[in-house]
matplotlib code that plots the C-alpha trace (Angstrom):
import matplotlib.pyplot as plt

x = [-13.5, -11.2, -8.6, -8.4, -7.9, -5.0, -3.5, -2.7, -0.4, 2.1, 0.9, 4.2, 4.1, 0.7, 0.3, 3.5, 2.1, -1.1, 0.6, 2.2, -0.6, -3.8, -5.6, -3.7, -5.4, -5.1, -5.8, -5.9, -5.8, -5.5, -2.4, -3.8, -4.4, -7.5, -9.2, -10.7, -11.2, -10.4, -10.3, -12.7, -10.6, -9.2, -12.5, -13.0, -10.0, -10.9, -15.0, -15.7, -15.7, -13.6, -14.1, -13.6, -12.0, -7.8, -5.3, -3.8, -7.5, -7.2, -3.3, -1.1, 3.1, 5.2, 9.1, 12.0, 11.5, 8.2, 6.0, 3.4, 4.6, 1.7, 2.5, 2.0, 3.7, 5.6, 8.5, 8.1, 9.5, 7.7, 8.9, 8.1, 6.4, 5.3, 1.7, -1.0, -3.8, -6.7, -8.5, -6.5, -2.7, -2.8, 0.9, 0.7, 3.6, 2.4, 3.8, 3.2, 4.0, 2.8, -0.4, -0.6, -1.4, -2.7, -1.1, -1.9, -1.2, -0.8, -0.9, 0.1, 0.3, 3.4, 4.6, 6.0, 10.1, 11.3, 12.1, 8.6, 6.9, 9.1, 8.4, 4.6, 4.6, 7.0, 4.3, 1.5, 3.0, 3.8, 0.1, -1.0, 1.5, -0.2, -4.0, -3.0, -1.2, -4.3, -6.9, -4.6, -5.6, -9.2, -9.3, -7.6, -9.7, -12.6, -11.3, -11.3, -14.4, -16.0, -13.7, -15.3, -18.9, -18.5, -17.5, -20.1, -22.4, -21.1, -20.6, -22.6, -21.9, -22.1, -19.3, -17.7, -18.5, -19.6, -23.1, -26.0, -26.3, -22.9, -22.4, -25.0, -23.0, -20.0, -21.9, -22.2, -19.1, -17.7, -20.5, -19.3, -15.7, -16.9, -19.1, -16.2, -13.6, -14.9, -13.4, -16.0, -17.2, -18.8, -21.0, -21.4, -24.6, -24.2, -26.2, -25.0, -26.8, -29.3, -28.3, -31.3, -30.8, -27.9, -29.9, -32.5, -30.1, -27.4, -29.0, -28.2, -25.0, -24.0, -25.6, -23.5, -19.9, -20.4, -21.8, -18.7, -16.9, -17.6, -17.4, -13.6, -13.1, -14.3, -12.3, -9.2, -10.2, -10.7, -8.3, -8.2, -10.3, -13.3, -15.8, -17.9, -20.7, -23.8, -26.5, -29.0, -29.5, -27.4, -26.6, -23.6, -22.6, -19.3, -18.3, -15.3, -13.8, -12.1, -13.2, -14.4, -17.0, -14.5, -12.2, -15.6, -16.6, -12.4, -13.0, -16.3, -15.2, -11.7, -14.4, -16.6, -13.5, -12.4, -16.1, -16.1, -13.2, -14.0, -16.3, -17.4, -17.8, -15.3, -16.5, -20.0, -21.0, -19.9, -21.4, -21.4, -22.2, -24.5, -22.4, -24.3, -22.4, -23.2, -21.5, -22.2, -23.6, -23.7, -27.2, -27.5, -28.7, -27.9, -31.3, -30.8, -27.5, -28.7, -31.5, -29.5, -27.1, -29.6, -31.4, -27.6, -27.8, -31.1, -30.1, -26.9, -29.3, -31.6, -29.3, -27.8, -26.9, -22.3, -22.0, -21.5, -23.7, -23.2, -26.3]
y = [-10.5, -7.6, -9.7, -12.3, -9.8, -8.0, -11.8, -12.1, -9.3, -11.3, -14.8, -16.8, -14.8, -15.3, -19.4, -19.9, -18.3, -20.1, -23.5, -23.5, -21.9, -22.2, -20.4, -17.2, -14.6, -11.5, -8.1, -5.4, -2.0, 1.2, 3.2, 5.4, 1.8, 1.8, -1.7, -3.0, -6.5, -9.2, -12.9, -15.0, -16.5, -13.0, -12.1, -14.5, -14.1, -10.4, -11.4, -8.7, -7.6, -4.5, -2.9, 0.8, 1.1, 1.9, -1.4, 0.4, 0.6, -3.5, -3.9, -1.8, -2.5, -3.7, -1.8, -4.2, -3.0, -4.1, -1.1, 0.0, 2.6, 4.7, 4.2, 1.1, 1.0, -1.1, -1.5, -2.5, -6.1, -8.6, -7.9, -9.6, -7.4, -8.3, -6.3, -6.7, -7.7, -4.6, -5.4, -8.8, -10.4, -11.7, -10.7, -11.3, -12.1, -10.0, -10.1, -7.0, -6.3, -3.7, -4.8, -1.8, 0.9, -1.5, -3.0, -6.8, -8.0, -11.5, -12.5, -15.8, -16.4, -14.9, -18.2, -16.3, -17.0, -18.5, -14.5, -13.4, -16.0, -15.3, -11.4, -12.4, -14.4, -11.9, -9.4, -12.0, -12.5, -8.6, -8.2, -11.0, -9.4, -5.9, -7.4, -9.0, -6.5, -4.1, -7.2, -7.0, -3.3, -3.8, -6.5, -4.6, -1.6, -4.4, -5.5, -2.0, -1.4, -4.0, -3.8, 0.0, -0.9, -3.9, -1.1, 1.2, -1.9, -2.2, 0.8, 3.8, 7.0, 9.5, 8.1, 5.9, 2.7, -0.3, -0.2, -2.4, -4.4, -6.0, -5.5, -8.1, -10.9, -10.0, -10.8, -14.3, -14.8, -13.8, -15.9, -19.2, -19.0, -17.8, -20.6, -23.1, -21.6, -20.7, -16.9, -13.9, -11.2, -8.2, -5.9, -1.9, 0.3, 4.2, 7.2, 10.9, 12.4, 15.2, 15.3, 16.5, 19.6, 20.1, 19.1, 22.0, 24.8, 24.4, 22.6, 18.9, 20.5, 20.3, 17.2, 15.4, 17.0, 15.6, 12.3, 12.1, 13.3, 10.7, 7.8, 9.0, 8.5, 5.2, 4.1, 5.6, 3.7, 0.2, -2.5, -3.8, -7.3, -4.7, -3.7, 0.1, 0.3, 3.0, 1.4, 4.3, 8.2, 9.1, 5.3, 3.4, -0.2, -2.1, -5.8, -6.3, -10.0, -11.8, -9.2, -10.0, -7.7, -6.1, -4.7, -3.5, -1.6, -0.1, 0.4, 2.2, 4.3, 5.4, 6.9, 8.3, 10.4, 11.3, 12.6, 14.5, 16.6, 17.4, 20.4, 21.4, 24.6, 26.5, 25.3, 26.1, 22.4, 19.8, 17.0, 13.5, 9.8, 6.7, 3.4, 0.1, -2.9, -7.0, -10.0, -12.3, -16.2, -19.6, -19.2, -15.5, -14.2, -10.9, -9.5, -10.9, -9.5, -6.0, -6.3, -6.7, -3.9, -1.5, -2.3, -1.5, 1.5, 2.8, 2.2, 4.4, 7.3, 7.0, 7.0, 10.6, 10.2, 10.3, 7.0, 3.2, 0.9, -3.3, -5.7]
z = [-75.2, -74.6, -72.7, -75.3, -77.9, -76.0, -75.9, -79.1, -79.7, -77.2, -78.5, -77.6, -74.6, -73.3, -74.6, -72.3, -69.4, -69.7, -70.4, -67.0, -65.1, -67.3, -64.2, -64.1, -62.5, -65.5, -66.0, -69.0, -68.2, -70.4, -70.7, -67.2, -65.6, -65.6, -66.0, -69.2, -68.6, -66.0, -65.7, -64.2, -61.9, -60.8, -60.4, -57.8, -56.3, -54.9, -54.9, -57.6, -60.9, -60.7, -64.6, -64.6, -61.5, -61.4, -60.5, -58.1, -56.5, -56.3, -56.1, -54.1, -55.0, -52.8, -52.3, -52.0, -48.1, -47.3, -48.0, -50.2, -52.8, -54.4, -57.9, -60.7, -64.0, -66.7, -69.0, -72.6, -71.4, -68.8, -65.4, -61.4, -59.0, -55.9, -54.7, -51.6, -52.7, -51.3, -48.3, -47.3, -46.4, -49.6, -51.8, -55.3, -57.7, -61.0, -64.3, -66.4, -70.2, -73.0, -75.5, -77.5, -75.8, -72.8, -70.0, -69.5, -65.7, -65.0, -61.0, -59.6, -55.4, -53.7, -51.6, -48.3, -48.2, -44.6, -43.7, -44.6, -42.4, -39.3, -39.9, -40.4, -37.1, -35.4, -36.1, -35.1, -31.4, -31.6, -31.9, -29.5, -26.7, -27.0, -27.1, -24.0, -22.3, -23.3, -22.0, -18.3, -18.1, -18.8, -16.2, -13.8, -14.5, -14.0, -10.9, -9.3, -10.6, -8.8, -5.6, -5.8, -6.3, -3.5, -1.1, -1.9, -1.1, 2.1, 3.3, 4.8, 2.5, 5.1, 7.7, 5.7, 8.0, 7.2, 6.6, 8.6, 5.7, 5.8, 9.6, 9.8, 7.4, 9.3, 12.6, 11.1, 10.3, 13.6, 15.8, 13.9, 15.0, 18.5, 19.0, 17.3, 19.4, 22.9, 21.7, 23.5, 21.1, 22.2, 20.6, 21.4, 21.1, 21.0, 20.5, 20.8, 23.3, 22.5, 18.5, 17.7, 19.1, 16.7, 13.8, 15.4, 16.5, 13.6, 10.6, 9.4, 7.9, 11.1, 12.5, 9.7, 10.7, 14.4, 13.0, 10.7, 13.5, 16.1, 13.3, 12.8, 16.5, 17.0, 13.8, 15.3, 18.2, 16.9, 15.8, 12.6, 13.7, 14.9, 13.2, 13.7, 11.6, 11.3, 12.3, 12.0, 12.5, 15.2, 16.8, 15.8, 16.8, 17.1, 17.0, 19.5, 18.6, 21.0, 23.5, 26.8, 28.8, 31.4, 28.3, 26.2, 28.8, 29.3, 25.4, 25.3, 28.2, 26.4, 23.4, 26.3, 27.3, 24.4, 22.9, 25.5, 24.8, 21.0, 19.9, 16.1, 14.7, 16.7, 19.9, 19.8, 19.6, 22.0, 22.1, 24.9, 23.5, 26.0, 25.2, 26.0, 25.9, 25.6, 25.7, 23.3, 24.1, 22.5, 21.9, 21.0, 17.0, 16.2, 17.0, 20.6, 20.8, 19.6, 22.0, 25.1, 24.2, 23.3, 26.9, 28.6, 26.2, 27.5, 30.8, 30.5, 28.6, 32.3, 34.0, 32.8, 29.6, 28.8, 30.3, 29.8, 31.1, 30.4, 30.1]

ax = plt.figure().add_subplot(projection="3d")
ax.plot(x, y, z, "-o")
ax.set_aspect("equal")
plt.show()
């Protein structure tokens, strides 16, 4: 064997090593560094047999400040070194001499001084501070992520209202503590009157600006408890919590009004909104609800359409 061979030009050398660490890792090289040989317990310390390939390949020195300098040679006499082992944290205390024209490099485990471990765990909670300030902005980004898709879900995309979907959850929510609490709620039906005709005379372009338009008003309109909501085409309905009939009725007639006085497209449409209004009972769902203010609604639309009209 190669190694063993390079051994005995350093015998005294070499059988002292041994004796007080008969498993050295070792290493011969050529006079370019290149590996010749290896032990077997070097061998398994990196999990290959690295012939042919260059030591600094497999070690990589270590400066007196810490980093990795990009070049490995020797002195004629046996001299410490201290190198990172390739593709781990492992350091390595190596011990390098002249054999020949060969270089034979023996490695023992660097024990980490006092300094070396504070640095190391310095570095670790360095590390685990920035994976968990970096894990914050991805739940964050999470959160409005869902908080985004949730309002989408509720939410009609034209108008921006609630949507019928969760008008109806929030109707449930509302009846319980009405019921539990004696508190009235109301509930508002409206339709624009003759919107098809915009639809017909201006295009759905159109039809969309005043529906957008008249969902802006009632939102301006309603406190933050209410709830507007599109509930399809050109109708909309609002829950009025804590509202008795007398004051629905002073509400839907304050957004009569002010429809009225609005136009779109420079004045060439105007257009009026029916408002039909119900009180809410003990034993009312929402379908029963809805019924009775759609009946004041039709009522209002009979009785010549830009009024308000209670069931």
């Amino acid at each position: 064997m190669k190694l063993r061979e390079a051994m005995t030009n350093n015998v005294r050398l070499v059988a002292h090593l041994l004796n007080k660490t008969p498993s050295l890792p070792s290493i011969l090289a050529d006079s370019r560094y290149r590996i010749i040989d290896c032990s077997r317990s070097f061998e398994k310390m990196i999990g290959d047999r690295p012939l042919g390939q260059y030591l600094t390949s497999i070690l990589k020195p270590i400066s007196e400040d810490g980093k990795i300098v990009p070049a490995f040679s020797t002195e004629e006499h046996l001299f410490p070194r201290i190198c990172k082992l390739k593709g781990s944290d492992i350091h390595l205390n190596c011990f390098a001499f002249k054999a020949e024209d060969n270089v034979l490099i023996f490695a023992e485990r660097f024990e980490a001084s006092d300094t070396d471990i504070v640095r190391q765990v310095s570095e670790m909670n360095d590390e685990l501070y920035n994976k968990t300030i970096e894990l914050v902005n991805k739940n964050r980004q999470l959160e409005k992520a869902n908080a985004r898709i949730q309002k989408l879900m509720q939410t009609d995309p034209l108008t921006g209202l609630a949507n019928r979907r969760y008008f109806n959850q929030r109707f449930e929510t509302d009846a319980s503590f009405s019921r539990r609490n004696n508190h009235p709620l109301s509930l508002v039906m409206a339709d624009l009157d003759r919107f098809k005709s915009v639809n017909d005379n201006y295009g759905h372009d159109a039809g969309d600006e005043v529906l957008m338009g008249f969902a802006d008003l009632i939102s301006a309109n309603c406190r933050t408890e209410d709830l507007p909501a599109r509930f399809g085409g050109e109708e909309f309905i609002i829950l009025l919590p804590g509202t008795g009939l007398n004051k629905t009725l002073q509400f839907c007639e304050r957004i009569r009004k002010k429809m009225e006085k609005i136009s779109f497209r420079e004045g060439k449409i105007r257009v009026t909104v029916s408002m039909g209004a119900a009180l809410f009972t003990r034993d009312d769902t929402l379908e029963h609800l809805v019924k009775r203010a759609d009946q004041a609604l039709y009522r209002a639309k009979q009785n010549g359409r830009n009024r308000c009209e209670k069931q």
